[in-house]
Residue, then its C-alpha position, 0 to 999 in steps of 0.5 A: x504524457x502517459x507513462x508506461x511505467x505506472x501501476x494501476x490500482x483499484x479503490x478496496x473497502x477493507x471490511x465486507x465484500x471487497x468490489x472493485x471500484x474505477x481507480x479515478x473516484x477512490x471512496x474511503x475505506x468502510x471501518x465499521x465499530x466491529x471487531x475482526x479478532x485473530x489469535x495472537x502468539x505471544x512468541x517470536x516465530x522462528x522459520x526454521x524448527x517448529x515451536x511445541x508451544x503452538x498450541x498455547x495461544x492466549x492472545x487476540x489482535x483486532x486488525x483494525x487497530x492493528x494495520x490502520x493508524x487513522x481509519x477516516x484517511x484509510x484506503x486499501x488499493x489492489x496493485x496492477x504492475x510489476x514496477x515494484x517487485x523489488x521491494x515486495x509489491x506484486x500484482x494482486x497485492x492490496x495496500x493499505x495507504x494512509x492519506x494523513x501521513x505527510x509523504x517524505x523522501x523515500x516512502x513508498x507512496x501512491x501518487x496521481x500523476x497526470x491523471x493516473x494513479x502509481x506506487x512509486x518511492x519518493x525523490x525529492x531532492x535537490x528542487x527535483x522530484x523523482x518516482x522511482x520504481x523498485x524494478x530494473x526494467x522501469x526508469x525513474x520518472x522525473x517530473x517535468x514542467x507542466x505535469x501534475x504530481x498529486x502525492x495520494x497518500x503513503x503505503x503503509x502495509x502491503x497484503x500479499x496473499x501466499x496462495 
């Protein structure tokens, strides 16, 4: 049974030259030992009046320790689909998705379901498991006998680029 409401993905390094790569043979994220550094302030941002101590900024962060838990289990995956909107995942964000973390009721995961990958929140309740979707237009997905779940790996960040 294909559903309507699944979001399709594509497989991204997350260092280098991102290229797109077929959603069925996902490849592990390229994590090479270099550094990616970035200015860090030491402050909380607020988003209304603006800091006079911007320019006072000491610290650096390596993205890679900060945004990946376990680079070997590590993918990041391009998001095509509205399913999710209501959590903040649109079309075009990339998310990083962390293979090694144990899935639990109500994390965002990315799931093969019969052969088609989906981002979906997990329901598993009551000896039944639901793939809820974060937009009102989309109906939970119950599986039913006979289809396949494999749960891929749980969203950890989403890279929402703001222009």
């Amino acid at each position: 049974m294909k559903l309507s409401a699944c979001n399709t993905v594509h497989n991204y390094s997350i260092l280098g030259c991102m290229k797109s790569i077929a959603a069925s043979f996902p490849l592990p994220v390229t994590i090479t030992d270099s550094k990616v550094w970035l200015e860090m302030c030491s402050w909380s941002v607020r988003a209304g009046f603006p800091s006079p101590a911007a320019d006072h900024t000491r610290n650096r962060i390596d993205l890679n320790l900060h945004l990946i838990r376990n680079k070997e289990a590590t993918y990041i995956f391009r998001v095509k689909g509205d399913s999710m909107t209501g959590i903040g995942i649109y079309e075009g964000d990339e998310l990083i998705v962390d293979r090694s973390i144990e899935a639990k009721h109500g994390n965002i995961m990315l799931a093969v379901l019969n052969d088609g990958f989906t981002v979906k929140r997990l329901y598993p309740r009551g000896g039944v498991v639901k793939l809820i979707a974060e937009n009102s237009i989309y109906p939970p997905i119950f599986l039913k006998e006979g289809e396949e779940l494999e749960i891929w790996g749980v969203v950890t960040r989403n890279l929402h680029k703001l222009y």
